[in-house]
GUSEPA-691453 format. One record per atom (N, C-alpha, C): residue number from 1; atom name; x, y, z. Coordinates in nm, 3 decimals. Example, Ala and Ser with C-alpha at 12.3 -4.5 7.8 and 13.67 -1.06 7.14 Angstrom:
2
(1, 'N', (1.319, -0.569, 0.780)) (1, 'CA', (1.230, -0.450, 0.780)) (1, 'C', (1.320, -0.330, 0.780)) (2, 'N', (1.285, -0.225, 0.708)) (2, 'CA', (1.367, -0.106, 0.714)) (2, 'C', (1.290, 0.003, 0.787)) 
REM end
This chain:
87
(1, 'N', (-2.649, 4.941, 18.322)) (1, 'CA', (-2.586, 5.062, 18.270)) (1, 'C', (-2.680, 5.180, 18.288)) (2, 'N', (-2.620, 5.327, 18.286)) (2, 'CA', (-2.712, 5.424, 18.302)) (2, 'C', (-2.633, 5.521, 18.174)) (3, 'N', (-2.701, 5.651, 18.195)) (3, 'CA', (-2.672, 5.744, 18.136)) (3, 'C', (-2.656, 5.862, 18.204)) (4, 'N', (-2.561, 5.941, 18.196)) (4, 'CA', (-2.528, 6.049, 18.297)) (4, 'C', (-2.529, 6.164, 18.185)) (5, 'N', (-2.577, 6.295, 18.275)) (5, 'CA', (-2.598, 6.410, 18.196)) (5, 'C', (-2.444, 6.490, 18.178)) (6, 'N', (-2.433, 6.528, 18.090)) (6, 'CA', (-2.253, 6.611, 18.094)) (6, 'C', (-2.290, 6.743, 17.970)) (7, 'N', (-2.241, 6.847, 18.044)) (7, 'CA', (-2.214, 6.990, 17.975)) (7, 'C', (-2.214, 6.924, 17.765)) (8, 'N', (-2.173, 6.921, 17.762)) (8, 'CA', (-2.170, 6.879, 17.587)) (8, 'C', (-2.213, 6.766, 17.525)) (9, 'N', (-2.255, 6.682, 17.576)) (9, 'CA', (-2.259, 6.553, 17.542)) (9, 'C', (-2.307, 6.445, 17.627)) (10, 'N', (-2.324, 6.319, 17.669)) (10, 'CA', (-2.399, 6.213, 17.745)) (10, 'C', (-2.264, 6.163, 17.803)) (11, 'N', (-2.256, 6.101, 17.921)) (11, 'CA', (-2.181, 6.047, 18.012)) (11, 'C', (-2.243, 5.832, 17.972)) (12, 'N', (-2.164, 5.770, 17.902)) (12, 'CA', (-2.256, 5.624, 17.948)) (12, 'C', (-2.136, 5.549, 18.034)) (13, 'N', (-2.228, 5.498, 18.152)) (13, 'CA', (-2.224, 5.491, 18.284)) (13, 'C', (-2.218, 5.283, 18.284)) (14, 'N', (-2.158, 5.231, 18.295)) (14, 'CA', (-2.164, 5.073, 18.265)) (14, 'C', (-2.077, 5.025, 18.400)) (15, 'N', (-2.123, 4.864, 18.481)) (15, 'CA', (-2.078, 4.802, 18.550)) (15, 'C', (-2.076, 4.662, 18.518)) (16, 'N', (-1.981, 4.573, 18.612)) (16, 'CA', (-2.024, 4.474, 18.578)) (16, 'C', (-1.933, 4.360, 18.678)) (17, 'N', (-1.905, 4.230, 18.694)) (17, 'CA', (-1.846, 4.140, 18.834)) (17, 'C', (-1.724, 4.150, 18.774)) (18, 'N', (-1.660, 4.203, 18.588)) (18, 'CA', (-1.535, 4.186, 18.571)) (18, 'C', (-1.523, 4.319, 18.429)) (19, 'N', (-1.442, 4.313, 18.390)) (19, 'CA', (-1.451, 4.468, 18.290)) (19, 'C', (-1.453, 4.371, 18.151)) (20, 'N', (-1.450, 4.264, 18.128)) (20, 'CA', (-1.535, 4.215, 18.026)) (20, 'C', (-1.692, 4.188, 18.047)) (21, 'N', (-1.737, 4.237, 18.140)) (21, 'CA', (-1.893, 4.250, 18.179)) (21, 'C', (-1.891, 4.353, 18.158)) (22, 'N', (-1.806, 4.458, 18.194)) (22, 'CA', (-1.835, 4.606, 18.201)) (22, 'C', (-1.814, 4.673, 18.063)) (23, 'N', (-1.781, 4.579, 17.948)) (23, 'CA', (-1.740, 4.657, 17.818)) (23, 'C', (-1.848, 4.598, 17.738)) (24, 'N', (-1.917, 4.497, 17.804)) (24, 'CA', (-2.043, 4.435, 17.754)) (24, 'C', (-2.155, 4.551, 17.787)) (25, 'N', (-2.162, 4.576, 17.904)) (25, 'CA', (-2.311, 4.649, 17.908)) (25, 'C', (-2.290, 4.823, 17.833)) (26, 'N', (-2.136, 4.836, 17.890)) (26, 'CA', (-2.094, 4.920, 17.756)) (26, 'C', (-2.163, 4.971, 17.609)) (27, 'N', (-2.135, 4.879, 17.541)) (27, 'CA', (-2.137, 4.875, 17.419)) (27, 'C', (-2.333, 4.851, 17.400)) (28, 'N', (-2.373, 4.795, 17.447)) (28, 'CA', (-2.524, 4.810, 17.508)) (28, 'C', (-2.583, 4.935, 17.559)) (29, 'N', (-2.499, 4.967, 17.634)) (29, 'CA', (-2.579, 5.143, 17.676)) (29, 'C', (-2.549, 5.221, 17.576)) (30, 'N', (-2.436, 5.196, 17.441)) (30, 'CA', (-2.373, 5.316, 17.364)) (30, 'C', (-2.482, 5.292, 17.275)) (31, 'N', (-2.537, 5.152, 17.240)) (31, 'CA', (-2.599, 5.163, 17.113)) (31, 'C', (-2.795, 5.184, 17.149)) (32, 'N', (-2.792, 5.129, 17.298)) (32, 'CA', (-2.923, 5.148, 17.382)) (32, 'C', (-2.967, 5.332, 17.343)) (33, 'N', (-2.793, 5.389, 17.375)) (33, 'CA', (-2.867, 5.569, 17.335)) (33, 'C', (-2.890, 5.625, 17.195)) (34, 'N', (-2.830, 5.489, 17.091)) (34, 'CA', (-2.894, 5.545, 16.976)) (34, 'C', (-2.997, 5.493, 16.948)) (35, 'N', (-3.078, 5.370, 16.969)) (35, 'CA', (-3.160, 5.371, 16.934)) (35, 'C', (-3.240, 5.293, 17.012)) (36, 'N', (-3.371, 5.251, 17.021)) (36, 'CA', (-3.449, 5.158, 17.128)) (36, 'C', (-3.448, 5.041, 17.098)) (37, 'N', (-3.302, 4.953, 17.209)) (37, 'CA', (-3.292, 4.806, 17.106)) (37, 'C', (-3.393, 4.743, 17.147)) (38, 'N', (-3.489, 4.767, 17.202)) (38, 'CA', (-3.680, 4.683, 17.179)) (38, 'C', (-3.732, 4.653, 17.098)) (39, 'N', (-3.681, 4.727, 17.001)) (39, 'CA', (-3.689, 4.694, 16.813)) (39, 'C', (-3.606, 4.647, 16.699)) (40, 'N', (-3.481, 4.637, 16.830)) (40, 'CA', (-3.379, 4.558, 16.755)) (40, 'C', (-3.395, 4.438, 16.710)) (41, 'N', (-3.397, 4.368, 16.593)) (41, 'CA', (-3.421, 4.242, 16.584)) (41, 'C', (-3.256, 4.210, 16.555)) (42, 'N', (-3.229, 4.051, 16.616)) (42, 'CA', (-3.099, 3.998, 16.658)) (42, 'C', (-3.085, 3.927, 16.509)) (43, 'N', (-2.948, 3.931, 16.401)) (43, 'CA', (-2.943, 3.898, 16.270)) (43, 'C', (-2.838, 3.810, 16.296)) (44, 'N', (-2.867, 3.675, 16.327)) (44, 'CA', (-2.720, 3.576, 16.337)) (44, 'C', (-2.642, 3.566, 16.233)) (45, 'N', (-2.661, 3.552, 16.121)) (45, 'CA', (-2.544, 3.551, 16.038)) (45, 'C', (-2.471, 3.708, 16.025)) (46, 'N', (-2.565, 3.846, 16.042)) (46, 'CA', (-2.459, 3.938, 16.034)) (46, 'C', (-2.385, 3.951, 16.193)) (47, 'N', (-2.466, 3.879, 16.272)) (47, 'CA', (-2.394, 3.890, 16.426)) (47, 'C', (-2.233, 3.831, 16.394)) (48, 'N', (-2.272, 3.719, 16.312)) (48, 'CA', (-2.132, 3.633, 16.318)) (48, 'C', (-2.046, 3.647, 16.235)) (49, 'N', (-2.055, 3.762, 16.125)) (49, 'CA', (-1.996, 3.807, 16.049)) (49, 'C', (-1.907, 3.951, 16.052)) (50, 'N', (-2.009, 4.017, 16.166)) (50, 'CA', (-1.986, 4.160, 16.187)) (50, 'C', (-1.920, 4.198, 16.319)) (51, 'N', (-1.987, 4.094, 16.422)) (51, 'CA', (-1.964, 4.150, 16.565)) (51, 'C', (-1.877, 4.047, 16.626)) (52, 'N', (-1.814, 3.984, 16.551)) (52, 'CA', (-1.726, 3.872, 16.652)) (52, 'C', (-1.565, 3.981, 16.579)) (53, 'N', (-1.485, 3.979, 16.735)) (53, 'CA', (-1.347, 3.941, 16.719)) (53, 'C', (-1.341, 4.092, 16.660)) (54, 'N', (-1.398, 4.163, 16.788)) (54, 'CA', (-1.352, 4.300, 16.810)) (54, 'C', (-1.245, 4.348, 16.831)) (55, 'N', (-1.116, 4.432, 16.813)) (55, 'CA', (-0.984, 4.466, 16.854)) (55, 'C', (-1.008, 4.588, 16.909)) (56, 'N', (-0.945, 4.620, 16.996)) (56, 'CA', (-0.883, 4.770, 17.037)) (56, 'C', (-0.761, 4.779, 17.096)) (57, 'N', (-0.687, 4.881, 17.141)) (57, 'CA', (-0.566, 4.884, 17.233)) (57, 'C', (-0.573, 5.055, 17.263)) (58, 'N', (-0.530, 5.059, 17.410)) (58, 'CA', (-0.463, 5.192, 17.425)) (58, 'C', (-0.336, 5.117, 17.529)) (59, 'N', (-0.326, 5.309, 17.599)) (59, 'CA', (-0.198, 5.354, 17.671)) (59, 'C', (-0.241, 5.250, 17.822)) (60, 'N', (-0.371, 5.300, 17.814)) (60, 'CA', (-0.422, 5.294, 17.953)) (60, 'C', (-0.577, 5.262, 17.962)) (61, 'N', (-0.652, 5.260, 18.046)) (61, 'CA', (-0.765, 5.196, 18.050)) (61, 'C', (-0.872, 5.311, 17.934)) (62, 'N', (-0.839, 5.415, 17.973)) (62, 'CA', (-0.906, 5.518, 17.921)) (62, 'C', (-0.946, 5.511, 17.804)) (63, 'N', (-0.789, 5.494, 17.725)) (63, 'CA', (-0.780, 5.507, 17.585)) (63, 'C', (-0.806, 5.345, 17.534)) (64, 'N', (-0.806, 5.268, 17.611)) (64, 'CA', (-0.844, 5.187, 17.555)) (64, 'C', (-1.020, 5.152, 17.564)) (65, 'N', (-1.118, 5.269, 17.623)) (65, 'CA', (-1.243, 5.210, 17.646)) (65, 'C', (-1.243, 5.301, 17.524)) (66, 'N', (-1.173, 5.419, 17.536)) (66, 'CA', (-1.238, 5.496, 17.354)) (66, 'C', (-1.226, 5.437, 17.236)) (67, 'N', (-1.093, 5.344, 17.228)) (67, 'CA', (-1.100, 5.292, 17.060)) (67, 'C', (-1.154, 5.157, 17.109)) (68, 'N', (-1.223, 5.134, 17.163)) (68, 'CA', (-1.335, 4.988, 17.224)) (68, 'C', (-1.468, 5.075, 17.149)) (69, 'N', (-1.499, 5.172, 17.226)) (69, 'CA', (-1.605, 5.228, 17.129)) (69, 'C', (-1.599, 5.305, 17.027)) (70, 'N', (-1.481, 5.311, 16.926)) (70, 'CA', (-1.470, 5.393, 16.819)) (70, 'C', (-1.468, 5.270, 16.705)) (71, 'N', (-1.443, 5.184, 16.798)) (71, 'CA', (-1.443, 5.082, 16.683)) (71, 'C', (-1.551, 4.965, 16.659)) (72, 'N', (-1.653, 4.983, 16.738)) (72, 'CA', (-1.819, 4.890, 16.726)) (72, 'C', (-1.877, 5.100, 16.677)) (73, 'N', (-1.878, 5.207, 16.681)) (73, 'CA', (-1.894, 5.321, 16.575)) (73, 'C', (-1.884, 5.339, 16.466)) (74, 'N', (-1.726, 5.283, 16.474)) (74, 'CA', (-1.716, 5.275, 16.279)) (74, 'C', (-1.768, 5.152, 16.243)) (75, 'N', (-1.795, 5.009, 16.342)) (75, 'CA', (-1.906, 4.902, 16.230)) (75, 'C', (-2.043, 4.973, 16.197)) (76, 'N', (-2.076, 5.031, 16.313)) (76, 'CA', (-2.199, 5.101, 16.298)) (76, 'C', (-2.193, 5.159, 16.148)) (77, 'N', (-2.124, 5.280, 16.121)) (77, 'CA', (-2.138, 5.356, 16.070)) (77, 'C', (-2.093, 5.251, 15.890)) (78, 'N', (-2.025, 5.170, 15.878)) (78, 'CA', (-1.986, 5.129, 15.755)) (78, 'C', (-2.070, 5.005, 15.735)) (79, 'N', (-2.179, 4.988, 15.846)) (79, 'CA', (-2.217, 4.785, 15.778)) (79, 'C', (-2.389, 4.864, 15.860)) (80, 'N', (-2.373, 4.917, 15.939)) (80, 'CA', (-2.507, 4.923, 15.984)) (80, 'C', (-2.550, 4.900, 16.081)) (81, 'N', (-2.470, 4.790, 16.144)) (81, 'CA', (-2.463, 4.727, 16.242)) (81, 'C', (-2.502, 4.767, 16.400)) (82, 'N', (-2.588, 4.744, 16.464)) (82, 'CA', (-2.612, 4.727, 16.611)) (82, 'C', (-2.583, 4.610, 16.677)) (83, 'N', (-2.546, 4.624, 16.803)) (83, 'CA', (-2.538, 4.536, 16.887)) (83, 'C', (-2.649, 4.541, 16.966)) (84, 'N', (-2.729, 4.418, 16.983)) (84, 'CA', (-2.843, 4.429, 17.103)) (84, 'C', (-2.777, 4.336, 17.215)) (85, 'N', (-2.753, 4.213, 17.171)) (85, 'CA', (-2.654, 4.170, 17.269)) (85, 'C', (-2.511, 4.155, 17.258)) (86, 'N', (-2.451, 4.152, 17.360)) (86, 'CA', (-2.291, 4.129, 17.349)) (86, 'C', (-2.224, 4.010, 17.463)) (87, 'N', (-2.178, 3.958, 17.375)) (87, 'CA', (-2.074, 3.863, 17.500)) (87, 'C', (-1.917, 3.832, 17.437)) 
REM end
């Protein structure tokens, strides 16, 4: 994954051999730009409590990569939660 520069805000830039690879490194570059997961330490019981059995949906691919990341944002924001790894 990279990070791309954009007029207002950060561009995150993710690939991968299938777009469940690509929503993996995703969610890795979103939380990679908040903070340095080098210091992330990995919490298995809140991993398996917090980060399994993610939902989203849109119209189209678009809207569905935004409420993909609006919704590992709001775990962030209500449990605390980082992802260092994802599968």
């Amino acid at each position: 994954f990279e990070y791309l520069d954009h007029t207002a805000d950060i561009q995150l830039h993710s690939w991968g051999e299938n777009m469940e690879k690509c929503l993996e490194q995703l969610i890795k570059c979103m939380f990679g730009y908040m903070t340095d997961l080098d210091f992330v330490e990995v919490d298995q019981e809140m991993s398996s409590s917090v980060g399994k059995n993610i939902a989203a949906q849109g119209h189209d691919w678009q809207s569905l990569i935004y409420s993909f990341l609006d919704e590992w944002l709001f775990i962030f924001h209500d449990t605390g939660f980082i992802a260092k790894e994802v599968e």
